[in-house]
Every structure is written in structure tokens, then in C-alpha cells.
C-alpha positions in Angstrom: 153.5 231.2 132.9 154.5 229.3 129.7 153.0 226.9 127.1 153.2 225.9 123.7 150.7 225.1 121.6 149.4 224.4 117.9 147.7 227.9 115.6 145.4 225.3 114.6 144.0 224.6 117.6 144.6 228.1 119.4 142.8 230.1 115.9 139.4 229.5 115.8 138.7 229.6 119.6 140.7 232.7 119.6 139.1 234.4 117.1 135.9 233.7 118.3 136.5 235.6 121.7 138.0 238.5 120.3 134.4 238.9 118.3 133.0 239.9 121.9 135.3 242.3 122.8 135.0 246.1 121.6 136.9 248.5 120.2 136.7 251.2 122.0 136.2 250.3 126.0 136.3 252.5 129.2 138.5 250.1 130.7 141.8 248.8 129.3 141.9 245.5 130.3 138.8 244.8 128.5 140.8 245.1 125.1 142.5 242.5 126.7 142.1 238.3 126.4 142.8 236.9 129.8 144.8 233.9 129.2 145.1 231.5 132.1 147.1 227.9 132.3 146.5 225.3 135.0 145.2 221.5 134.8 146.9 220.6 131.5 144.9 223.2 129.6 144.9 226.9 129.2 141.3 228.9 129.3 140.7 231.8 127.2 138.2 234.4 128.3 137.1 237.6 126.6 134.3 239.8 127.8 132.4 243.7 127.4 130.8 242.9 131.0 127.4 242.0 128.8 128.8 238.8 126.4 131.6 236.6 127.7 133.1 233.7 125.8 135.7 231.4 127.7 137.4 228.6 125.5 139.4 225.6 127.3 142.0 223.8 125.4 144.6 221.1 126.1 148.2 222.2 126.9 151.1 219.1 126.9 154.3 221.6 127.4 153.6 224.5 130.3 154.1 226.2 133.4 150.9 226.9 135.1 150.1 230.9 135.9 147.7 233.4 134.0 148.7 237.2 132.4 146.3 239.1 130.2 147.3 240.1 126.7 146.1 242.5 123.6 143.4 240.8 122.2 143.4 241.8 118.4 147.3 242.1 118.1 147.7 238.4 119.9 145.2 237.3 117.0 146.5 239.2 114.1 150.1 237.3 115.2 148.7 234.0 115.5 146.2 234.4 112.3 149.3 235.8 110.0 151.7 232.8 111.6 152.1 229.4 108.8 149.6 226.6 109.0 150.2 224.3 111.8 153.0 226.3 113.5 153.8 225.7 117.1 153.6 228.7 118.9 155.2 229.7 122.4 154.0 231.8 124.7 155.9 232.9 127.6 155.4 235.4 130.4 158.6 237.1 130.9 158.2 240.5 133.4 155.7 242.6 132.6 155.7 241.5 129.1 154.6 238.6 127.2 157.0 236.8 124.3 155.2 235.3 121.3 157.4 233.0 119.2 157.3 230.9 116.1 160.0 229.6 114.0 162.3 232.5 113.4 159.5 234.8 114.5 159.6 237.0 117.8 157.2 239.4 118.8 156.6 241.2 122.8 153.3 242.2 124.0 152.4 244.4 126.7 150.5 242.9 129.8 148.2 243.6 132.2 147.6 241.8 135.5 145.5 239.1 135.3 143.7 240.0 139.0 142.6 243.6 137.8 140.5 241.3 134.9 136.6 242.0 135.9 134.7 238.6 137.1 131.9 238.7 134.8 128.8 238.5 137.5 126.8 235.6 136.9 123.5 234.4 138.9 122.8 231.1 139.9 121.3 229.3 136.8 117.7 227.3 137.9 116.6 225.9 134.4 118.8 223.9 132.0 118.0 221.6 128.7 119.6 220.7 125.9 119.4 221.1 122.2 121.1 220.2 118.9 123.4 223.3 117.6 121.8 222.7 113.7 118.1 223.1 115.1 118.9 226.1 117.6 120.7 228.1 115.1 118.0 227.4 112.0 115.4 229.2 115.3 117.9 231.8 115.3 118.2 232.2 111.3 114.6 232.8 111.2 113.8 235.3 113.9 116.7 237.4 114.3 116.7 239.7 111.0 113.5 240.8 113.1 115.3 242.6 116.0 115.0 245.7 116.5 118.5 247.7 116.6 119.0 251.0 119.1 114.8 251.0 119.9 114.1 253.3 122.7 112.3 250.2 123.8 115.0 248.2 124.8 113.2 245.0 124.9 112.7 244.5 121.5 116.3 244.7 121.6 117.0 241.0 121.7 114.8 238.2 121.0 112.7 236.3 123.7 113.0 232.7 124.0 109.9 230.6 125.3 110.5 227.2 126.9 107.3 225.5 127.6 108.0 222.0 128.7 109.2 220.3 125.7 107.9 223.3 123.0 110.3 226.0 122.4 109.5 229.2 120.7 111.6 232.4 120.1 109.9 235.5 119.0 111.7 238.8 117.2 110.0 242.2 116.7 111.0 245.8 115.4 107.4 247.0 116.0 106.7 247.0 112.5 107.6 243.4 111.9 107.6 240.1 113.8 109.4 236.3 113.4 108.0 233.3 115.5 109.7 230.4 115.5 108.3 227.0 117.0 110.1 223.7 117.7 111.0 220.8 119.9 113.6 220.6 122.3 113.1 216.9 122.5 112.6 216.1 125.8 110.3 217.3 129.0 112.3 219.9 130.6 109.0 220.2 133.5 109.0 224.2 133.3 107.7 227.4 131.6 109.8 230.1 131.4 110.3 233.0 128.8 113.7 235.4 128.8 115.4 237.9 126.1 118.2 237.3 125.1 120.6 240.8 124.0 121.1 241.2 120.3 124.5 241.5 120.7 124.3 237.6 122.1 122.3 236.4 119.6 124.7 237.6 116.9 127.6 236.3 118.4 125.5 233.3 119.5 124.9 232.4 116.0 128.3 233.2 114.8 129.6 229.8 117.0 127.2 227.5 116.0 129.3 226.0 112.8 128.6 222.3 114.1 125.0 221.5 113.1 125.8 217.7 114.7 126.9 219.1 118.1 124.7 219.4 121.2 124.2 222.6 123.3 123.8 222.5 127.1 121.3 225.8 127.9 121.3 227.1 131.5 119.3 229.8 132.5 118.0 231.8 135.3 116.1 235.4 135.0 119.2 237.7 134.6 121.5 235.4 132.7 122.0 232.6 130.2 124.7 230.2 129.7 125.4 227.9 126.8 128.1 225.4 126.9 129.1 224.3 123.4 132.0 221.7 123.0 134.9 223.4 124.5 133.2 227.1 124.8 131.4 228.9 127.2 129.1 231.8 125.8 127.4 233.9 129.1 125.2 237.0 128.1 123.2 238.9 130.6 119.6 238.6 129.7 117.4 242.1 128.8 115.4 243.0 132.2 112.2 243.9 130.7 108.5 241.5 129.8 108.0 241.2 125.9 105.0 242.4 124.5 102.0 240.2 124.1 101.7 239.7 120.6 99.2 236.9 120.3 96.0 239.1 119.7 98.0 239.6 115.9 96.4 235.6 115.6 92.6 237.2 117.1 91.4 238.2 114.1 89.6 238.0 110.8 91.7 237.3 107.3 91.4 237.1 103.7 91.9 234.0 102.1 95.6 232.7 101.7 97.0 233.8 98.4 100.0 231.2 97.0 102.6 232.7 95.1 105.8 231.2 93.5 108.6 232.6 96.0 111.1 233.2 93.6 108.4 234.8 91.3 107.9 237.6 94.2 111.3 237.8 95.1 112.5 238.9 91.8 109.2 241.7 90.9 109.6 243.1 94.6 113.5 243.6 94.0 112.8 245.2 90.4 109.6 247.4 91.9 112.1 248.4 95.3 114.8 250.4 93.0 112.1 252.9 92.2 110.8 252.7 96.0 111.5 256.0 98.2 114.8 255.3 99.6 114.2 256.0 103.1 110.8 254.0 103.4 111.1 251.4 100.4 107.6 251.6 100.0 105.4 249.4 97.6 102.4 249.4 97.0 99.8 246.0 96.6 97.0 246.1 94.3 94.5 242.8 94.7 92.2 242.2 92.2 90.4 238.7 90.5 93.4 236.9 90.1 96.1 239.6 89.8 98.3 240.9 92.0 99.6 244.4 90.5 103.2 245.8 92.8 104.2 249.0 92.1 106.7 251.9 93.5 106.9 255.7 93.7 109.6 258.3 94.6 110.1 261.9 94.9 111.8 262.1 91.9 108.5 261.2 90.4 109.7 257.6 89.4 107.5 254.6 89.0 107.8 251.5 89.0 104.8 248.5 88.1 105.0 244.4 88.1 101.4 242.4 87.8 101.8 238.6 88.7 99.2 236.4 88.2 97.6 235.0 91.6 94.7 232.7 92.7 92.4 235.4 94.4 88.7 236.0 94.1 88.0 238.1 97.3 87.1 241.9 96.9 90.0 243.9 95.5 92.0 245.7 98.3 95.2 247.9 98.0 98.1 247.9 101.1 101.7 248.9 101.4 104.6 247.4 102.6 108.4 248.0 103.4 109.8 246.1 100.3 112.7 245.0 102.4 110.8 243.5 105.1 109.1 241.1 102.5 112.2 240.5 101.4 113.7 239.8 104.6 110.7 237.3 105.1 110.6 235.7 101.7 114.0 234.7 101.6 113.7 232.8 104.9 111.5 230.5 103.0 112.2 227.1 101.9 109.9 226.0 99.6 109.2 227.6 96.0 106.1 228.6 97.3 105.2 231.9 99.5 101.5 232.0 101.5 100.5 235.6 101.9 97.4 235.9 104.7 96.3 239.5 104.7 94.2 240.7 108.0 90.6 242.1 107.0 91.3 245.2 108.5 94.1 245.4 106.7 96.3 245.4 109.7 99.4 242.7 109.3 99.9 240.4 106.5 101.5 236.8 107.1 104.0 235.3 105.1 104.1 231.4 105.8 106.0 228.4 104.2 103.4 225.6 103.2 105.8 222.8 103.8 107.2 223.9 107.3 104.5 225.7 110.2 107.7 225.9 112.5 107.7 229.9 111.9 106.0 232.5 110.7 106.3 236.0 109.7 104.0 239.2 110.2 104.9 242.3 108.3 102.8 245.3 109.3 102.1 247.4 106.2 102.6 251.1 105.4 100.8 254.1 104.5 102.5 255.8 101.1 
């Protein structure tokens, strides 16, 4: 096997595969990019068994065969190489020779055929969607994952195609994103899947064209999503999410507007003083004010008043700081919409210019 080929074009692809594969695997060859010419082209593929990323470029100069390599050392060469160098890379034995210019550099190898085939079901449902739309979904549900939760399913985030209406949900158990938009056209099915957090990360990392369009296929134990020259594969999460729609069956208070940035900067300010492990604070309604304040063990306090449109009776709930945070900042607008259940059970945060998404941050006791 031997090619030669531009850092430009081999960099980015390259660098997004190696983002896939761990640091510390039980099998060897999984540190490993499998690199594989044939077809005037040469496919990349990197893998953990769970996430696989393949990249197909063009190739002008090679000899057809396939070898795996070091993943993070082959990128490290190629990243610290000159712009626009032409780089060869040639299987010689059981090593493979890297050169550039007056550069040299040998690489172990590993045999291509003990690579694992990532296992992949047939795929029954497909559409397709701009990359800008699918990742601004993803930008607004994900910070809502839960991370390490002994129940796996939340996971991951669960994606909802209902014929044309697409929705994905995230939830820690304490908070929860919901995201609703088009895909466009009639896809003639309902289906709903998780998707592994792992995926979604690395999902969102390679949508950096908002003008490209992303071909989704999908069956009940894996997802496949074809964007220009890349292949991103995840195996799904085997579980049902939660119903989470009797969160809408209930009674509220009347929306409360607040300037966004107004909020943003009190809750920050109260948070220092918060207890550290629970960032804590605490929300005091009253005729037109809105009083924030913070408590730690050090005996600390903290105390913001902002002035709000409210006349209902005065009521007093806590809240992670951070997951307001985490909610406000995904707005758009200069204003923030705070709904606050009767029984004092989940408050929504909304965006008055977009109903695409919502949050719902369950509060606290202090």
C-alpha cells in the first residue's frame, strides 16, 4: 500500500476520527486508525465498538492495499507537518513510513484483518435534514443529559420523528430540554430512538457546515448519518424514555417576563455565595418583585431583588443556579419567560420569539 496525499485535505477528517477513539482500550488495534486505499480514494475508519467515524477521500498517486496505524501519533505528525505539505505514506513490512520534505518518521502496524467490523443492523427509516438546523436541536437539548446515571437511558438524548415533526428530548431527572422542528418533508413514519451521549457529542462536534445536508438512517439498534465525505454510526441506547408529557398536565402561575441578561448577571452574582455542591438559590415572589438569594455553610449570603411584572400570591422555590443558567443562556432573545407549576413542581423557562424548545428545571429544597 502507498499514496500521497495533501495535510490539508487528510487533517481535518483525520482529526475528527481520532476524537472517537479512547485512550485507554482493551484491544490494541482500537488505538489504531485503519487506513484503507482502493477506487482512487483512501477510507479512514476509527471506532470504540459504540461510535465509528469513516472518512473517504480522493487519492491521484497510490497503490491499492489497507494497514492500520497509531492513531494519535499518525495525527500529531500530520498536524505538526507545514501547511499544504504533501505527505507519503508507504507500507513497507510490518511498518509504515511517513514522509514529508526532509521529514521521515516509522510507525508500527497492525494487520488490517484483526480490525473489528463495527456490527451494524439493517437501517429501515431514513430522511434528511440541513446540518445548521440539526445541530441548533442538538445545542439546545444536550447540556440536559444526564452523565454516568444508573439509568442509562437518560444517558443520551431521544430523538422523535413523527412524519414531517421532529423532536429531541434531554433529561438528568432534575432537568429537561425539548426541542421541536421540521424536517421538511413527509418521511410517512413514527419512530422515537436514543441516541448515546458519547454520539451526540461527537455528533455535534462535525457539524461545522450549517449549509450542508445530512442523510439520517436508522433502525432500532443503530443510527447512521452520512455527512459530505463522513460516515458517523453509533449504536443506539436499548431502553424506552420516560413519558414526560404529564410535566404539560397541570396548573401554572402566570408567565413572569424578565430581561435575560438582567437574570443572567443577579443569578451568577447570588451563585458565588450558593453551597458549592448544590448551588442552591433561593426565589422569593412577591407584587412585582422578584428577591434571589444564596446561603452556605460558611454562613454566607448572598441577596439580588429585580423588579418583575407579578401580581399572583407570593411563593418562595429553589433552584440549582446552574441549571438556570444552563437554560437562560440557550435563549435568544433579551427576554426570559419563567412559568412556575402551582404546585410548585417544575418551572419553565421559554423564549418568547421561538416555541421550537423549551426548558423545565425542577426546583430544590435548601
Amino acid at each position: 500500500m502507498k499514496f500521497t496525499i495533501n495535510r490539508e485535505q487528510l487533517l481535518a477528517p483525520l482529526q475528527q476520527i481520532v476524537s472517537v477513539i479512547e485512550r485507554r482500550q482493551t484491544m490494541p488495534i482500537l488505538s489504531n486508525v485503519l487506513i484503507a486505499v482502493s477506487d482512487q480514494s483512501v477510507v479512514l475508519t476509527g471506532t470504540d465498538l459504540e461510535i465509528q467515524i469513516v472518512a473517504k477521500l480522493d487519492l491521484q498517486d497510490f497503490d491499492e492495499g489497507e494497514i492500520t496505524v497509531p492513531a494519535r501519533k499518525f495525527l500529531d505528525i500530520c498536524r505538526l507537518l507545514p501547511s499544504e505539505a504533501e505527505i507519503k505514506i508507504e507500507v513497507q513490512g510490518d511498518k509504515v513510513k511517513v514522509t514529508s520534505g526532509r521529514s521521515r518518521f516509522s510507525l508500527s502496524s497492525l494487520d488490517a484483518d484483526d480490525y473489528p467490523e463495527f456490527s451494524e443492523a439493517e437501517l429501515e427509516h431514513q430522511f434528511v435534514i440541513n446540518a445548521g438546523d440539526f445541530k441548533k436541536a442538538l445545542s439546545k437539548t444536550m447540556f440536559c443529559m444526564a452523565n454516568q446515571d444508573v439509568r442509562y437511558y437518560l444517558n443520551g438524548l431521544m430523538m422523535n420523528v413523527s412524519n414531517s415533526k421532529l423532536k429531541l428530548v434531554a433529561s438528568d431527572g432534575h432537568r429537561l430540554s425539548i426541542y421541536k422542528g421540521e424536517i421538511g418533508v413527509a418521511t410517512g413514519f413514527e419512530e422515537r430512538i436514543i441516541i448515546p451521549r458519547k454520539g451526540v457529542l461527537e455528533l455535534s462536534r462535525l457539524l461545522d457546515d450549517s449549509d450542508a445536508e445530512l442523510n439520517i438512517q436508522f433502525s432500532s439498534s443503530n443510527i447512521k448519518i452520512i455527512i459530505k465525505n463522513l460516515v458517523f454510526s453509533a449504536k443506539l441506547v436499548d431502553a424506552k424514555y420516560p413519558d414526560f408529557s404529564k410535566v404539560f398536565e397541570q396548573e401554572f402561575f402566570a408567565p413572569i417576563n424578565i430581561p435575560k441578561q438582567r437574570l443572567k448577571e443577579a443569578l451568577t452574582r447570588v451563585a458565588i455565595l450558593a453551597n458549592e455542591k448544590f448551588k442552591g438559590v433561593g426565589f422569593d415572589m412577591s407584587e412585582d418583585l422578584l428577591k434571589i438569594s444564596a446561603h452556605n455553610p460558611e454562613h454566607d449570603e448572598a441577596e439580588e431583588e429585580l423588579m418583575i411584572e407579578y401580581q399572583g400570591e407570593p411563593l418562595s422555590i429553589a433552584f440549582n443556579a446552574q441549571y438556570l443558567l444552563d437554560a437562560i443562556s440557550n435563549l435568544e432573545s433579551e427576554e426570559a419567560v419563567l412559568t412556575i407549576a402551582q404546585n410548585a413542581s417544575s418551572c419553565f423557562i421559554e423564549d418568547p420569539s421561538d416555541e421550537s424548545f423549551k426548558f423545565i428545571v425542577m426546583p430544590m429544597r435548601l
